[in-house]
C-alpha positions as CSV (number, residue, x, y, z in Angstrom):
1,X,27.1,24.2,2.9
2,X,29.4,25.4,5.9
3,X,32.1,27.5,6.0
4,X,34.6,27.7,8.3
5,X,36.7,30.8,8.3
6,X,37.5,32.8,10.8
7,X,39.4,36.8,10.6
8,X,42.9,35.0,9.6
9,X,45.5,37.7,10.2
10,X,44.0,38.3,14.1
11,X,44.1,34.5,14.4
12,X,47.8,34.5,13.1
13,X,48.7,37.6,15.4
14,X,47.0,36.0,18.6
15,X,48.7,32.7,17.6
16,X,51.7,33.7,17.2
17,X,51.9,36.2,20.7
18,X,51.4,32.7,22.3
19,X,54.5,31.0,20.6
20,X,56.6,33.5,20.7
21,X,59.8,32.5,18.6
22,X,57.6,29.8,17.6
23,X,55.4,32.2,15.7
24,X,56.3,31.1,11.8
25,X,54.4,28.0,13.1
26,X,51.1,30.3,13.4
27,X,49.8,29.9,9.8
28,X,49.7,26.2,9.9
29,X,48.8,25.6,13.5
30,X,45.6,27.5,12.4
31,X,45.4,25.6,9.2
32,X,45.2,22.3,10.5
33,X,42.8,23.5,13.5
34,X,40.3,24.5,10.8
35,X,40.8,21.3,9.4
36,X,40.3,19.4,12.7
37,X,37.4,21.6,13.8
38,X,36.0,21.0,9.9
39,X,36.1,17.3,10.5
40,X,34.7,16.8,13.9
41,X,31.6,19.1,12.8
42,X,31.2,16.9,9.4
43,X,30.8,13.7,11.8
44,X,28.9,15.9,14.6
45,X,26.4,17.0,11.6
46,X,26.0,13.1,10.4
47,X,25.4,12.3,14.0
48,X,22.5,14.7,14.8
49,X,20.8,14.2,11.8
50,X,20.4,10.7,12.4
51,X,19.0,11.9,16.2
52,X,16.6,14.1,14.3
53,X,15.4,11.8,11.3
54,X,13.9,8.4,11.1
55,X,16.6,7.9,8.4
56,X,19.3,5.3,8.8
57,X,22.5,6.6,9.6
58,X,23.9,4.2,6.4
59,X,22.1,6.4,4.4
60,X,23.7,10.0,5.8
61,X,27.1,8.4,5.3
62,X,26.5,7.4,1.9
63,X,28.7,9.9,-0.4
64,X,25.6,9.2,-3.5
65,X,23.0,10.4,-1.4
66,X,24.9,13.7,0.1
67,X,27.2,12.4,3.3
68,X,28.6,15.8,4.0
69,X,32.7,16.3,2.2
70,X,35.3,19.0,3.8
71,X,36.6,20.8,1.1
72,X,40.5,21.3,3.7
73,X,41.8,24.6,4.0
74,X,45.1,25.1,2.4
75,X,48.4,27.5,2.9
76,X,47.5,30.8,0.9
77,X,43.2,29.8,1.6
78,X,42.8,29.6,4.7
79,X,39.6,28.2,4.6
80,X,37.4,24.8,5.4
81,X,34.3,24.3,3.3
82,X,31.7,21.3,4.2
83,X,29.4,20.7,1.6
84,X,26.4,18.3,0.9
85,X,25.0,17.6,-2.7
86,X,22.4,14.3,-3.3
87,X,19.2,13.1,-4.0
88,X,16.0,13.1,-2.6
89,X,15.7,9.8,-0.7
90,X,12.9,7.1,-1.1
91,X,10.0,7.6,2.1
92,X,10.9,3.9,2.2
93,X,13.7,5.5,3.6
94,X,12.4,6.5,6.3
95,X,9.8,5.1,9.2
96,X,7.0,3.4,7.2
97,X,4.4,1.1,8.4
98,X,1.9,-0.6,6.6
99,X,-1.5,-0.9,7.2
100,X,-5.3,-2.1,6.1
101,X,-5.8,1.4,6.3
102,X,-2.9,2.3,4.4
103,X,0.7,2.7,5.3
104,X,1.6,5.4,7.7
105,X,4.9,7.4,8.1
106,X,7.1,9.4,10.8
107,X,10.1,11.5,9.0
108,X,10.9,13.5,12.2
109,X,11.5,11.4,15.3
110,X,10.3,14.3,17.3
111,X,7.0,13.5,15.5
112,X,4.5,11.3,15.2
113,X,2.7,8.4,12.9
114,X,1.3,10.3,9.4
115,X,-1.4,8.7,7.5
116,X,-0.5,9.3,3.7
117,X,-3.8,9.5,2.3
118,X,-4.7,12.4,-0.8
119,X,-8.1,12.7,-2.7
120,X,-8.8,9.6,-0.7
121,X,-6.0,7.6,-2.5
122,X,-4.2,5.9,0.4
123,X,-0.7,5.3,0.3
124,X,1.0,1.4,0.0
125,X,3.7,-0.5,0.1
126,X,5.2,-1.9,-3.5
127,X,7.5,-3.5,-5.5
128,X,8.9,-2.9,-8.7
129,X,10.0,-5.8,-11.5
130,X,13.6,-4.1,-11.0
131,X,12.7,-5.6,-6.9
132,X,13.0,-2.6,-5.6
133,X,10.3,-1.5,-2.7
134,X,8.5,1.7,-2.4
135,X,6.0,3.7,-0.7
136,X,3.3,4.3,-3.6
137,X,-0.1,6.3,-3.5
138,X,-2.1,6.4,-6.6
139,X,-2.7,9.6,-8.5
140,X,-6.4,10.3,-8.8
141,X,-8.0,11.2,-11.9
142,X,-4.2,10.8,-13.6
143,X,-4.2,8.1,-16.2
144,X,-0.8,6.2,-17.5
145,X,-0.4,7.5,-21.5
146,X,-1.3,4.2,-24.3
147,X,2.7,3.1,-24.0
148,X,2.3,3.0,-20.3
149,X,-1.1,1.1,-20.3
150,X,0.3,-1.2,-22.8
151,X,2.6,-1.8,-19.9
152,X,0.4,-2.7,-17.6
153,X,-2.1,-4.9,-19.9
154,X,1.3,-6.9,-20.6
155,X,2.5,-7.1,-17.4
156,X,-0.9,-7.9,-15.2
157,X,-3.5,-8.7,-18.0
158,X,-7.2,-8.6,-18.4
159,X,-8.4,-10.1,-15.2
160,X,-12.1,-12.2,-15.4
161,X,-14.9,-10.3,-17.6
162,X,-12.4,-8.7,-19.7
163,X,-12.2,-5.4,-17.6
164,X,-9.1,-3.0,-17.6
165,X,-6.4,-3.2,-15.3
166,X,-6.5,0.0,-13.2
167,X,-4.6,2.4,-15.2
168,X,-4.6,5.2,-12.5
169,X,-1.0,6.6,-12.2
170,X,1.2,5.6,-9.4
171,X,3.5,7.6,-8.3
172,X,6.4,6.7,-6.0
173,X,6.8,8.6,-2.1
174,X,10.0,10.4,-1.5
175,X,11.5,12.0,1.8
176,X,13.6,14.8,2.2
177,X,17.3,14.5,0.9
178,X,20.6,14.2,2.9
179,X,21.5,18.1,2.1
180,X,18.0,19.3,3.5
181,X,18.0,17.3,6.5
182,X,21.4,18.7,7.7
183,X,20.1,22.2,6.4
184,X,17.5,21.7,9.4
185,X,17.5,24.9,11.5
186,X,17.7,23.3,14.5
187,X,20.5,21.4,13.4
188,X,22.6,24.0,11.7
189,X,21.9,26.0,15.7
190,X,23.9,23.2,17.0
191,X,26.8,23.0,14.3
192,X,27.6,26.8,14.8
193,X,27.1,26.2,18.7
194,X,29.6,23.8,18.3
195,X,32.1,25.2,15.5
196,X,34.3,28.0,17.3
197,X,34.4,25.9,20.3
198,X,35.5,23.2,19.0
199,X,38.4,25.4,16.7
200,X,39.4,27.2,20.0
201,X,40.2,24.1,21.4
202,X,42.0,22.5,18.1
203,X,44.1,25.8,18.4
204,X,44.9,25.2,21.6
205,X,45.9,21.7,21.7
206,X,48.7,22.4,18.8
207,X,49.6,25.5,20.6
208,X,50.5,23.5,23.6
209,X,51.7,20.6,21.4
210,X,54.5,23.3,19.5
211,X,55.6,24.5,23.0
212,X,56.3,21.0,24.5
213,X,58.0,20.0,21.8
214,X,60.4,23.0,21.9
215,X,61.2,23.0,25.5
């Protein structure tokens, strides 16, 4: 979450010197600067992410996994809020590559290839019945419950001699979610870099706009 608020009576004061009889303009010439400044970050945020992650950018636009929303500021609040609320995402998400030694995985583009390997249980590429693919390691010494290897008996059977199927759990990989990637240090640095830079100069192009357009 962002916020976007700046010391609102100085801003109005300073405004207002600049517009002189214009000044009853100065409230909402800083309202709709916040609300410029509010949006540019929103897509500036999306953008770095996707500079930062392996993630597609589909994915960081997507309003059910977390694309970032500007609450506006209104007259009487003047005050922009961007916020971010969604699921983890699916590693499969993410850059995954499969492998005869199992399937590797890069989350941070600044970083490099990962096996996924834990208690010597090699991570894999699956599918479910529902079609849907996934990055899948199975859980050693963690056994699926009778319903669950009912399951499995029904859905792969007793292969030649009458052994088990394996009824090790499986548990699917997941990645960060869209709310902790744009939480990243490095790119929050760079939003408030950005933020009163970008609201000085929204202030200052409706400033100039108000004066033009009263000469």
């Amino acid at each position: 979450m962002i916020h976007i608020e700046v010391d609102t009576q100085a801003e109005i004061v300073r405004i207002g010197q600049r517009l002189e009889r214009l000044a009853f303009q100065a409230p909402d010439i800083l309202r709709l600067s916040i609300n410029a400044a509010a949006r540019k970050v929103r897509k500036q945020i999306t953008k770095d992410a996707a500079e930062t992650y392996t993630i597609d950018e589909s994915i960081l636009k997507d309003r059910s996994k977390g694309a970032p929303k500007v609450q506006t500021a209104k007259p009487g609040n003047i005050e922009a809020v961007i916020r971010s609320k969604g699921p983890v995402n699916d590693l499969i998400d993410f850059l995954v590559r499969p492998g005869s030694d199992g399937a590797k995985a890069k989350v941070l583009k600044s970083g490099g290839m990962k096996p996924l390997e834990r208690g010597g249980a090699k991570a894999f590429i699956g599918r479910f019945q529902s079609g849907h693919t996934a990055v899948l390691q199975r859980q050693i010494r963690q056994t699926y419950t009778v319903g669950g290897a009912a399951d499995r008996i029904k859905k792969y059977g007793y292969p030649s001699g009458g052994q088990w199927p394996d009824m090790t759990r499986i548990k699917k990989l997941l990645g960060p979610s869209v709310p902790s990637m744009l939480g990243n240090e490095e790119i929050q640095e760079k939003t408030r870099t950005m933020l009163y830079t970008v609201l000085d100069q929204e202030i200052e192009k409706r400033i100039n706009k108000a004066i033009r357009q009263s000469a």
